[in-house]
N, C-alpha and C positions, 0 to 999 in steps of 0.2 A: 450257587446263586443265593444271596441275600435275601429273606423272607420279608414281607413290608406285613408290620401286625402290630397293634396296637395292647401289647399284655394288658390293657389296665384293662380293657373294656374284657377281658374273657370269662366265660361260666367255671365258676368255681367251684360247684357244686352237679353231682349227679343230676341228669335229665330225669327223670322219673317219667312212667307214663303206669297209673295202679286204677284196677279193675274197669281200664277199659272197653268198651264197646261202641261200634258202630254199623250202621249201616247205611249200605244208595241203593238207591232205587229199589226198596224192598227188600236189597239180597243182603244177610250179614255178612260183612268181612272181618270184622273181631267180635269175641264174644269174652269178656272178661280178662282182659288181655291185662298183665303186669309186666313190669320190665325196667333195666333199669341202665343206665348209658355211662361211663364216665369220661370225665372235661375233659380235654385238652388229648384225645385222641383220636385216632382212625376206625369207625366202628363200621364193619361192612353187615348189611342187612341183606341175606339170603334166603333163598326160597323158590317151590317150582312157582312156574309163572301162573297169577291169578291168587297168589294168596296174600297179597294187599300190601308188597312194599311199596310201589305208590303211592298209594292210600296212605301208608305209615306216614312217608317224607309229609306230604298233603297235611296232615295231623300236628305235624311236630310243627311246619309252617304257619302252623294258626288259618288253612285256607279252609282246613276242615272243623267242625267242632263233633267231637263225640260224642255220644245220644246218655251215657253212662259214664262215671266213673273222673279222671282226673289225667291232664297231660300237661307236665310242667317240665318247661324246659329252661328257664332261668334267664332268657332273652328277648329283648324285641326285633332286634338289629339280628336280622337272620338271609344268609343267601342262599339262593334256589336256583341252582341247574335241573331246569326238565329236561328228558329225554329230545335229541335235537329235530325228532321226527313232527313235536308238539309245534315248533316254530316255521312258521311262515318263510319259506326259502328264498322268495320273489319280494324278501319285505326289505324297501328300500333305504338300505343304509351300508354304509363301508364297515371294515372288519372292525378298524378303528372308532369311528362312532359308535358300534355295540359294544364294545368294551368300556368308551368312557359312560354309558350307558349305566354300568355297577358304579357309578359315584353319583348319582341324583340324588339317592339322598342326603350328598353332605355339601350337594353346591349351592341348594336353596334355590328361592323362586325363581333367580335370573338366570339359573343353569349358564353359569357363564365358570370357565373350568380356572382352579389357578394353579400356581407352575407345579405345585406337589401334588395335585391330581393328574396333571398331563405326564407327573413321573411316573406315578404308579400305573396307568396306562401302558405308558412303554416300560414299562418292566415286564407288566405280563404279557404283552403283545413279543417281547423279547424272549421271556421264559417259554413260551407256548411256539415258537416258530414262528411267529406272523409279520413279523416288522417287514417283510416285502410284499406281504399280501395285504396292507394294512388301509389302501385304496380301494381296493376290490370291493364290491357289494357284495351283501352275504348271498346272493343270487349267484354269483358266479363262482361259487367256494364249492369245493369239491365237500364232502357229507363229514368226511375226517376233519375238515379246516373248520367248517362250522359250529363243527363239536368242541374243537379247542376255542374259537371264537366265544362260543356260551360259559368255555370254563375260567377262559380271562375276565369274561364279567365277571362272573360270581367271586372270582380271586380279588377282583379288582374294591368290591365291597368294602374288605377288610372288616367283614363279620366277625362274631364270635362262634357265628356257628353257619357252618358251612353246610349245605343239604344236597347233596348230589344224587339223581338218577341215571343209574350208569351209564357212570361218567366215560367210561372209556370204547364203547359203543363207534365201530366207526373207524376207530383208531387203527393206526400199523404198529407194528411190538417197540417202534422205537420212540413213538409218542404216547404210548401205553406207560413207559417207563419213566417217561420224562411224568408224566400225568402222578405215578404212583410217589417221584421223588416230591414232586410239591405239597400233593396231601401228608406226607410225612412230617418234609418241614413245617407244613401251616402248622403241624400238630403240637413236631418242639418246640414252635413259638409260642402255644398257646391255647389256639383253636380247638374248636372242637369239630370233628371233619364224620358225617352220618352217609353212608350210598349204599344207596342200593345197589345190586349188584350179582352178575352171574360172571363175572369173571375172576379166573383163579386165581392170578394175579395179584387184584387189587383184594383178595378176600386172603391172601398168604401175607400180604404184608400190611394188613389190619390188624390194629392192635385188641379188638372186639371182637368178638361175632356174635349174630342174634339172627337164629335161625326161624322165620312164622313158620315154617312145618313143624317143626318142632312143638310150638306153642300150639299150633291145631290139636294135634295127637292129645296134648298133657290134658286138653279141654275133653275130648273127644267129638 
C-alpha cells in the first residue's frame, strides 16, 4: 500500500526534549528529564504504567508546557491518537466523517472537502479495514474499529509527526500488524512516528526505544 506523505514538510532534525521537568497536580512526573528522538522513524516510548508516557506524548504535543528546561520538536503540524478510551463512544458521527476529521486543518474555514482529501480519506479508511464500516457511527463500532477509526485520522493528517498512545490497544494480531506495517511506512516516507506503548510488537519493530524507567532510576 502506497504511503500518502508529503517529504517536504518532514522534521529534519532530532526532537530534543533537555533538562526537563514537570509536574500536575502537585505530583512530579519528570524531574530533569533529557532525551533525544531521531526524524523520520518509529520511536516506541516504554515504561511501567504511571511513569508519564502520556504526559510525554502531552508534552511533545505542545498540550503541556514544562515547568523547567526545554522541549523542541521542530513542528507545529503534529497528529495525536489518544488512547480510544479518552473518546466519547456515543459521539455522533460515522467512521468516515472522523477520519475526514484529520484534514481540518487543510480545508479552511468552509471545511468543504476537495477530491484529494476525500482520497486520502479512503485510502486510510481502505488501509485500516473500514471502507464497509464507513456509515456506521462510532457508537456502534466495536472498541477495535474505533481504535483503527482514531488511527486513520491521525494518518489522515499527513503530519510530520505523528503521536500515538497505544496505538494498538483493542486490536486482533491481524490489525496489530497491518497498524505496525503503516507506522513503518510513514516512517520510510518520512515521518516521524512517537507511541507509547506496552506492546511487544510495536516496540520490536521500532526503530527507537526510550525507556522513563530507565530515566527514573539514572535520576534516582
Amino acid at each position: 500500500m502506497t504511503i500518502i506523505f508529503n517529504k517536504a514538510i518532514a522534521i529534519t532534525s532530532p526532537i530534543t526534549v533537555s533538562a526537563m521537568s514537570f509536574s500536575y497536580s502537585g505530583t512530579t512526573v519528570f524531574r530533569d528529564v533529557t532525551l533525544s528522538i531521531p526524524p523520520a522513524t518509529v520511536t516506541a516510548v516504554v515504561g511501567s504504567n504511571g511513569c508519564g508516557k502520556s504526559t510525554l506524548l502531552a508534552l511533545l504535543a505542545g498540550i503541556h508546557a514544562p515547568d523547567t528546561g526545554t522541549v523542541d520538536v521542530g513542528a507545529t503540524d503534529i497528529a495525536f491518537a489518544v488512547q480510544r478510551s479518552a473518546v466519547t463512544d456515543s459521539f455522533p458521527l460515522t467512521a468516515a466523517e472522523a477520519v475526514m476529521m484529520g484534514r481540518w486543518r487543510r480545508l479552511g474555514l468552509l471545511r468543504r472537502p476537495r477530491a484529494a482529501d476525500r482520497a486520502v480519506v479512503e485510502h486510510y479508511l481502505t488501509g485500516f479495514g473500514l471502507s464497509g464500516l464507513r456509515d456506521r457511527t462510532l457508537g456502534e463500532l466495536s472498541g477495535g474499529q474505533r481504535q483503527r477509526v482514531l488511527l486513520a485520522q491521525a494518518f489522515a493528517q499527513q503530519a510530520p509527526l505523528v503521536l500515538l498512545d497505544e496505538p494498538t490497544t483493542g486490536l486482533d494480531e491481524e490489525s496489530v500488524i497491518a497498524v505496525i506495517g503503516h507506522l513503518t511506512r510513514l516512517a520510510e516516507a518520512g515521518a516521524t512516528i512517537i507511541a507509547a506503548t506496552h506492546d511487544p510488537a510495536v516496540i520490536a519493530a521500532a526503530h527507537h526505544c526510550i525507556d522513563l524507567d530507565e530515566h527514573r532510576r539514572a535520576l534516582g
